[in-house]
N, C-alpha and C positions, 0 to 999 in steps of 0.2 A: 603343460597344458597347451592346448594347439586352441588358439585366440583370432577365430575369422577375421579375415582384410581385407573379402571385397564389398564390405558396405561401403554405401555414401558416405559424408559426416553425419556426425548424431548429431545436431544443433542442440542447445541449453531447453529454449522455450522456445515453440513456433507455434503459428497461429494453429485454429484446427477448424477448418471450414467445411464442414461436411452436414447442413443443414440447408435451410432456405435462402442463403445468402447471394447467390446468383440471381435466383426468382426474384428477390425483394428487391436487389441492386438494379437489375433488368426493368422493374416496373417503375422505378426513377426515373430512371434515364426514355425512357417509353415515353411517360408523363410530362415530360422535362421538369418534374420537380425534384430539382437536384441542388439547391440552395438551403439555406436557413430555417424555408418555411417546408411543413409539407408533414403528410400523415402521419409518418413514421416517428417522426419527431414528439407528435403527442402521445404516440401508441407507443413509442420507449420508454416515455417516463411513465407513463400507465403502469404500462408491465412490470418496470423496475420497484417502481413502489408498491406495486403489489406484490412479487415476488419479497420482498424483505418483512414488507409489512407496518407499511410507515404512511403516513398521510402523501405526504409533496414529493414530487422526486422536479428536479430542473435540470436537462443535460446543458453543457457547457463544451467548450472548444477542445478542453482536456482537464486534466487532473488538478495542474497547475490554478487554473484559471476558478477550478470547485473552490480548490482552499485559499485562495483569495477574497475569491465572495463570500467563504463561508464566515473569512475574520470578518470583514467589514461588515455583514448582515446581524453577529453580533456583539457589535459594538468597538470591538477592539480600534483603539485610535494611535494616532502617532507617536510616538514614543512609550508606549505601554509594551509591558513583556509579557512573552507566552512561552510558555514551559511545553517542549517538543524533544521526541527522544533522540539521540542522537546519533543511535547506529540506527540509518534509515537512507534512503535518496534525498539527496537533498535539495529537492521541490519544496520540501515540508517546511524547511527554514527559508527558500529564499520565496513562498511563500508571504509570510510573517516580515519579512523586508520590504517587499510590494507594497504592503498596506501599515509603513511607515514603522513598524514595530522590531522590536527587538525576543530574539531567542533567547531562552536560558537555557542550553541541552542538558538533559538528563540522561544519565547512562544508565545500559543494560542489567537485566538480574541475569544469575546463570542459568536458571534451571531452563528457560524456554524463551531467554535470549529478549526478552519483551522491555519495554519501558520499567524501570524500578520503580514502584508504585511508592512505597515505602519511601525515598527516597526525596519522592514528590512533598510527601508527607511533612517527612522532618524542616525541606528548604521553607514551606508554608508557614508551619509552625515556629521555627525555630529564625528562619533568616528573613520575616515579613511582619508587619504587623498596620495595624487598620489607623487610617487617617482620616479622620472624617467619614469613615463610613465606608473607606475605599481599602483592601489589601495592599500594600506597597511593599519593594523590597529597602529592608531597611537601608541597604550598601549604596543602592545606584539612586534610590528614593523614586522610582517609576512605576506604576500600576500595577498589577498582576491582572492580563484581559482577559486569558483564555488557558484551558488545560488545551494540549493537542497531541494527545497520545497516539502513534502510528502504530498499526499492528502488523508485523514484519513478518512474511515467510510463509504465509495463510493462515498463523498461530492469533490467536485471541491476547491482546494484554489483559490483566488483571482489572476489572472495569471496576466493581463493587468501592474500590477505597478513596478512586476517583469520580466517581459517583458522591460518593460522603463526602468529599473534599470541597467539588462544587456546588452543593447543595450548600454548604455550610460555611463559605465563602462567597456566595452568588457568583461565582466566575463560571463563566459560557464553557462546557467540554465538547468538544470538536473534535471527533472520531475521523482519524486519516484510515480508510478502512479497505484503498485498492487493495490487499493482498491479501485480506482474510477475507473477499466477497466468497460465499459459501460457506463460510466458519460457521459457528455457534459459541455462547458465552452463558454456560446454564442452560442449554437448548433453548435460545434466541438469538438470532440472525444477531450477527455484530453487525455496524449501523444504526441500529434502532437504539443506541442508549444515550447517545450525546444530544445537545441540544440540535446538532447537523452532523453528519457525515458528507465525508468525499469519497468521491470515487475515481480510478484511471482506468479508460480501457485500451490504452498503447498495447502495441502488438504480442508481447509475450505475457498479457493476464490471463487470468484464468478466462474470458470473453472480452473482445475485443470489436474495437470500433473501425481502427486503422490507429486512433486517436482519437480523441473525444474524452468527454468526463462527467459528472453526474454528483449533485448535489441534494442530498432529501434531508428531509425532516418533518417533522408532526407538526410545524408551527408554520401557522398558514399567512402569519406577518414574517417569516423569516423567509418563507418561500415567495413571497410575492415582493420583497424589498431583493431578493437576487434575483429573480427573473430581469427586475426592472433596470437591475445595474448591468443586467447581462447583455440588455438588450440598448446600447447606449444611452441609459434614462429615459427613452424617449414618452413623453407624455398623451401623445394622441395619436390616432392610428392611422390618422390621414396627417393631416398636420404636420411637418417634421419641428415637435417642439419638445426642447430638454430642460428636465428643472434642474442638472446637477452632471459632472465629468460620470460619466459612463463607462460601458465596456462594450469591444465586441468578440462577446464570447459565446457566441450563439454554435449548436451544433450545427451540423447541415441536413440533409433528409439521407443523401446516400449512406450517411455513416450511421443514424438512427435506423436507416435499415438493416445495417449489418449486425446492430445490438438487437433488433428484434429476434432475427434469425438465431442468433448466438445465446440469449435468453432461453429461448424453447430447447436447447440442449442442454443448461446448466448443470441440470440435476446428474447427466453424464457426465458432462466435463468432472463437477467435482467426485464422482466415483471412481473415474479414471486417475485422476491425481491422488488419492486416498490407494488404492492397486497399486500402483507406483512406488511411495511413497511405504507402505506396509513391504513389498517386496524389497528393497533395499535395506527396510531398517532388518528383517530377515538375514539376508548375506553378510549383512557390512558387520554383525554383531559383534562376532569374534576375532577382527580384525583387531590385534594388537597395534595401540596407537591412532584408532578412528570411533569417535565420541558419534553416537548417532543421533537423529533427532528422536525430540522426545512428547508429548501429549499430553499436558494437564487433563487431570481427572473431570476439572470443570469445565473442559472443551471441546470441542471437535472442529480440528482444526482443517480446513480448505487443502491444507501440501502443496499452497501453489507453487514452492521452489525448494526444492529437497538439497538439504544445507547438511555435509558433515564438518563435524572439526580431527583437525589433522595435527595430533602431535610428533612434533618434527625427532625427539629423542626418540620418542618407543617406536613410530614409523620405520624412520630411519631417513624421513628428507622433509623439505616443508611444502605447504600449501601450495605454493607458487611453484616450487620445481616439480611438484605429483600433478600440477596445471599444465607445464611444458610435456610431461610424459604423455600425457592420457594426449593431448594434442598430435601429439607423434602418433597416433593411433586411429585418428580421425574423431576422437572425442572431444567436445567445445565445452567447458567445462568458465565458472567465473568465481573470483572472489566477492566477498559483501564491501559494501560502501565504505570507503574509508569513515570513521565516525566524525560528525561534522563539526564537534569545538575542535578538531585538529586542522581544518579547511582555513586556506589561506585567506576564504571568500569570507571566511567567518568566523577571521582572527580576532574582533572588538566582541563579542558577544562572551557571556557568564555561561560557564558548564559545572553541572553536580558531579562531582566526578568524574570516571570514567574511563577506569582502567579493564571493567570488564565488557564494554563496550573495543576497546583497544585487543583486548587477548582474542576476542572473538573475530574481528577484522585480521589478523596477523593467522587464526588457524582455519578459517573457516573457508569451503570450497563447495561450491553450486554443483551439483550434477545432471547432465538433461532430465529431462521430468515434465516435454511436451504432452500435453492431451493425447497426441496422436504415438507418442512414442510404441514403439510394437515389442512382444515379446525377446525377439533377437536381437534389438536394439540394447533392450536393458541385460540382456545377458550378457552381450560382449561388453559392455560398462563393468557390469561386474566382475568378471572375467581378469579385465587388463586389472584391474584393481588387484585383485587377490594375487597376478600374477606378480606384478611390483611389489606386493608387504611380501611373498616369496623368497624373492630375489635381496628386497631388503634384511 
């Protein structure tokens, strides 16, 4: 098979700006409202919370900075655990450290690679029980503050049993929901089921800010106790007066501009990833030794990063040397997050397991899957692919 070579590199994920993003960024800088304050800023969180369909949306500095506010607005306090999954970036746990608390990672299920809901289940039930009215774990004797399930890859985790969990525990569920922004969970916007969602728009999301990040929810005391912490406490508008340690995590206007822009394409971006995303699971099917992704019934998932897994016996090599190949080709290609109870950073923290979090990290390989990526692009990805299980 004769596998063209004179493309550029295919990059993994790159931005796709082919909207209003010049114009909008151009009228900043015009305005010189190019700081903290400024139109776009309120017309991003407008639009964002309307697009989802949620009461409150609050952008923030980034992702990072969401699920920090989002613990602290509710409630979670210092030494209290929060159950966060653990093959994920991990923002989501050091997170949960910022705001004085402690991780218990959860590992993955197989079928769609998400938070083991089940899992969640049995630690609640089985390894916790109520002290005064509070959940504790029985081992470390420390709170239970917050569920915070990440939904990984653009796929939807399993919400419903989490949902029942918190309801019937009163613990706060906090939706880490950068990757599935465009999913659905029972055809509704994922976001909209926890008591908050976060969001990241870093460069390779599905929409993207440069940076920046976005916190909503329906609860107009949770939205207005993060703004307030977002914006160093400050209590009066002239006044510089604070009732309490603050943050400054405010967005700026240029970058609220470029989520405005980037918003009014959504609905393509996610069609483009979903194209994408069907056209690989396509080729890559009969590929002996390559697991493809896969689409619960209940879902519809965004495809923000088209993940296969790579068995190294039926293949014929592993994840990371089919990395170095395709690299040799101009293909940029990445593995998934090391799972973070193995993280040195977060050697003291309780993990439920999670060995199939570990097999998924050891087979698992990213393939470009830009918004903008073009049909030749994805051909010759596929191409080198099939020419190597060939050869192998």
């Amino acid at each position: 098979m004769n596998i063209p070579s004179n493309l550029p590199l295919i990059p993994l994920s790159e931005p796709y700006l082919a909207g209003n993003e010049w114009a909008y960024v151009k009228d900043c800088l015009d305005t010189g409202w190019v700081s903290s304050a400024g139109r776009y800023v309120e017309r991003f969180e407008a639009d964002f919370a309307k697009y989802l369909g949620c009461n409150h949306a609050v952008s923030t500095v980034n992702g990072t900075a969401a699920l920090q506010l989002a613990l602290l607005a509710t409630g979670v306090a210092p030494d209290d655990e929060v159950l966060v999954s653990t093959l994920t970036f991990i923002a989501s746990a050091n997170a949960i450290r910022y705001a004085g608390a402690w991780p218990v990672f959860i590992d993955a299920e197989s079928d769609y690679w998400q938070m083991d809901t089940w899992l969640v289940r049995d630690f609640l039930q089985e390894h916790c029980h109520l002290v005064n009215g509070k959940l504790r774990n029985r081992s470390s004797g420390r709170r239970i503050g917050a569920l915070l399930p990440v939904h990984i890859l653009g796929h939807p985790v399993d919400l419903d049993p989490l949902i029942e969990l918190s309801e019937e525990y009163g613990i706060p569920l906090i939706e880490d929901a950068t990757e599935s922004l465009g999913s659905t969970y029972k055809e509704r916007n994922t976001g909209t089921f926890g008591h908050v969602a976060c969001f990241s728009f870093n460069g390779n999301k599905l929409i993207t800010t440069g940076g920046g990040g976005m916190v909503v929810t329906n609860s107009t005391d949770i939205a207005e106790r993060i703004r307030h912490l977002s914006t160093q406490a400050k209590t009066d508008p002239i006044e510089y007066r604070h009732d309490e340690i603050g943050f400054n995590y405010r967005l700026t206007n240029i970058q609220a501009a470029m989520g405005c822009a980037q918003l009014e394409n959504i609905g393509n971006h996610v069609a483009s990833k979903r194209k994408i995303f069907k056209t690989y699971n396509a080729a890559l099917a009969d590929i002996d030794g390559i697991t493809i992704m896969r689409e619960a019934e209940w879902a519809k998932s965004a495809c923000w990063m088209y993940t296969m897994l790579v068995d190294q016996n039926r293949f014929g090599m592993d994840s990371r040397t089919l990395l170095c190949r395709l690299a040799e080709h101009g293909i940029q290609t990445r593995p998934l997050w090391e799972p973070i109870h193995r993280s040195l950073a977060h050697r003291d923290s309780a993990a439920v397991h999670g060995n199939i979090a570990e097999q998924l990290f050891r087979s698992a390989l990213s393939l470009p899957c830009s918004v903008g990526l073009v049909e030749q692009q994805q051909n010759k990805v596929i191409a080198v692919l099939k020419e190597i299980a060939t050869k192998n």
